[in-house]
C-alpha positions as CSV (number, residue, x, y, z in Angstrom):
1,X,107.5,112.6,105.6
2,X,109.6,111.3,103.0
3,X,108.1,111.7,99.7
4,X,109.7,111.3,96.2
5,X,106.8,112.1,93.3
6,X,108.1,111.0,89.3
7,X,105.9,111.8,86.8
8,X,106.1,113.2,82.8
9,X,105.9,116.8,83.7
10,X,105.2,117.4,79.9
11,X,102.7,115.6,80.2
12,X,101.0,117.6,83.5
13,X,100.7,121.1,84.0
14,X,102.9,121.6,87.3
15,X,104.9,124.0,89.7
16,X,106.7,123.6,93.0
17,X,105.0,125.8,95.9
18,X,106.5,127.3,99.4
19,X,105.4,125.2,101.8
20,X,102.4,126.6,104.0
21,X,101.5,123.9,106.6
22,X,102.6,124.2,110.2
23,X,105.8,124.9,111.2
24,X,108.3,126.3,108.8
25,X,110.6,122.7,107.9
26,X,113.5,122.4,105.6
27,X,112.6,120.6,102.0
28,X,114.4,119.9,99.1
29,X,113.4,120.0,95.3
30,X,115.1,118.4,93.0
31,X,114.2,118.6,88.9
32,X,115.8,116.0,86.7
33,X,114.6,116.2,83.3
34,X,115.4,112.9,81.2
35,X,115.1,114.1,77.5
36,X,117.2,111.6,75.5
37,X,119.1,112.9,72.4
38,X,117.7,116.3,70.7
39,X,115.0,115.8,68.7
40,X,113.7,119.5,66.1
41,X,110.4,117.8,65.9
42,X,110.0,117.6,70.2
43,X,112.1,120.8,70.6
44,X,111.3,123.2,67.7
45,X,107.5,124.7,68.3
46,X,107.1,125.3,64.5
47,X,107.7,121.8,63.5
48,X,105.9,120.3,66.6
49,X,103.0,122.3,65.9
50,X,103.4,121.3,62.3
51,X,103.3,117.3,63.1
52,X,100.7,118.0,65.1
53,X,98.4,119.6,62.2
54,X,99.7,117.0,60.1
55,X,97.8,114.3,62.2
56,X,94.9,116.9,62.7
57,X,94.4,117.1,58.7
58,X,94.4,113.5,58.7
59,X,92.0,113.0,61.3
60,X,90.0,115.4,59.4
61,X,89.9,113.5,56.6
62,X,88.8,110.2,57.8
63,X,85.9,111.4,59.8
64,X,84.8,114.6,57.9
65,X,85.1,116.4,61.1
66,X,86.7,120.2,61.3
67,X,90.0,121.8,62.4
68,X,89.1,124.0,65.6
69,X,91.3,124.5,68.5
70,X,89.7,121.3,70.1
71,X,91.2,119.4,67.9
72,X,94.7,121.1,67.6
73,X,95.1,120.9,71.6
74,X,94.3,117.0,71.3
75,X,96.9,116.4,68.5
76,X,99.3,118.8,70.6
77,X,98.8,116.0,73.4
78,X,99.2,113.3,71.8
79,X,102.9,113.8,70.8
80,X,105.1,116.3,72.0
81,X,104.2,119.8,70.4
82,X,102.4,120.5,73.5
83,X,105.6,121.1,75.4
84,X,106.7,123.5,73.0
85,X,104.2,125.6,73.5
86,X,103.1,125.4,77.0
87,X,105.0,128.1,78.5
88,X,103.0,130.6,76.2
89,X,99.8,129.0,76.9
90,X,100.0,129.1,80.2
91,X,101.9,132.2,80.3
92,X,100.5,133.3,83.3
93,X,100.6,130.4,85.2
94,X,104.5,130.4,84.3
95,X,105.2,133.5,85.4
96,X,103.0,133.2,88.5
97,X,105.3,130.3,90.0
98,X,108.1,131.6,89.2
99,X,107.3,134.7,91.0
100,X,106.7,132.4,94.1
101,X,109.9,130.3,93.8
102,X,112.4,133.3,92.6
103,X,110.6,136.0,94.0
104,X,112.4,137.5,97.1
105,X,108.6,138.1,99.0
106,X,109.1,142.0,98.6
107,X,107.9,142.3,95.1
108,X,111.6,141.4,94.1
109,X,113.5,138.7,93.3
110,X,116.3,136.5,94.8
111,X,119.2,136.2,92.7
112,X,119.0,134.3,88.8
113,X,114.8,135.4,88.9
114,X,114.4,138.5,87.1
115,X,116.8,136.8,84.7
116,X,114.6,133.4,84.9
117,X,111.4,135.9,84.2
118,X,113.0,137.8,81.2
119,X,113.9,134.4,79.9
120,X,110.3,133.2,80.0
121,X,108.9,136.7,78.5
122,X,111.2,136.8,75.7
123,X,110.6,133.2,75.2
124,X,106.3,133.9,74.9
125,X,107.2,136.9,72.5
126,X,108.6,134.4,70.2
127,X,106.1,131.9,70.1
128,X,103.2,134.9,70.4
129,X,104.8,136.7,67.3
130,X,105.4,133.4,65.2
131,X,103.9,133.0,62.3
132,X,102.9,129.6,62.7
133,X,102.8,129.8,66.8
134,X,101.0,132.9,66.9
135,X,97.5,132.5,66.3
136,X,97.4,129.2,67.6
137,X,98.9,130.2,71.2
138,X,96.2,132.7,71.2
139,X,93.7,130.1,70.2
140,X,94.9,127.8,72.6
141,X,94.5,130.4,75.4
142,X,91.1,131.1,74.8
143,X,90.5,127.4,75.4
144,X,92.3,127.7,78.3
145,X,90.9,130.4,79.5
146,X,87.3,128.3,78.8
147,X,88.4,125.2,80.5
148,X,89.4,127.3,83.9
149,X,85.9,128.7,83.6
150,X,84.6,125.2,83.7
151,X,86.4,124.1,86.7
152,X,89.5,122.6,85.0
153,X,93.3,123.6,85.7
C-alpha cells in the first residue's frame, strides 16, 4: 500500500507509530516542514501567547464574556501560538512518542534519542518556568487533561 498523508501538523496533534499489523514490512517516514521565512510572533511562545491574549481581550470586550482557559486555547488555535506551546502541553504525549520512535525497545534509546528527549525536557522547563508561558501551560494542561477525560485526544 502506497500511501502519502499531507496535512498542517500544527494544526493536528500527531506522532509516527511502529508498525503493528501482520508481518513486519519495511516503511519509510519522511517529515518535511514548510515554515516560510522566520516569523518572532509564530516562533517566540511569549509573543504568540501575547497575540493570542491580544485577540482574547478583544473578544472580551465585544461580548462581555470572560478570560478562562477556554478562551485562551481557542485564540491559541486560531493563529499560531498554539505551536509554540504544544510540546509543553502535551508534554507527555511528546515524550511518549518519542520514546517509541528513538527508544531502542530495552528501556534505552537508539542513537540521537536521549539527546532528542533532553531537548524536549529542557525545552518544557522553559516554557513551564516562563513568566508568561507558565501558568498558562499549566492551565492549558488541566484542560487537557479534562478533554482526555471526555473522550477527546
Amino acid at each position: 500500500m502506497n500511501v502519502a498523508v499531507l496535512f498542517e501538523s500544527d494544526r493536528i496533534l500527531h506522532e509516527v507509530r511502529t508498525w503493528k499489523g501482520g508481518p513486519a514490512r519495511p516503511r519509510t517516514c519522511l517529515t518535511c516542514w514548510v515554515d516560510g521565512p522566520p516569523d518572532p510572533d509564530r516562533d517566540d511562545p511569549g509573543r504568540a501567547l501575547a497575540l493570542a491574549l491580544r485577540r482574547c481581550k478583544a473578544e472580551a470586550a465585544s461580548s462581555g464574556a470572560g478570560i478562562g482557559a477556554e478562551a485562551i486555547a481557542a485564540a491559541l488555535r486560531a493563529g499560531t501560538g498554539q505551536r509554540a506551546l504544544a510540546r509543553a502541553v502535551y508534554r507527555e504525549e511528546f515524550a511518549a512518542s518519542l520514546k517509541a520512535c528513538m527508544g531502542d525497545g530495552e528501556g534505552g534509546w537508539r542513537e540521537g534519542g536521549a539527546e532528542m528527549a533532553a531537548m524536549h525536557e529542557r525545552a518544557v522547563a522553559a516554557l513551564d518556568s516562563g513568566l508568561t508561558t507558565g501558568g498558562l501551560v499549566r492551565a492549558l494542561r488541566d484542560l487537557h487533561a479534562v478533554t482526555r477525560l471526555m473522550g477527546g485526544w
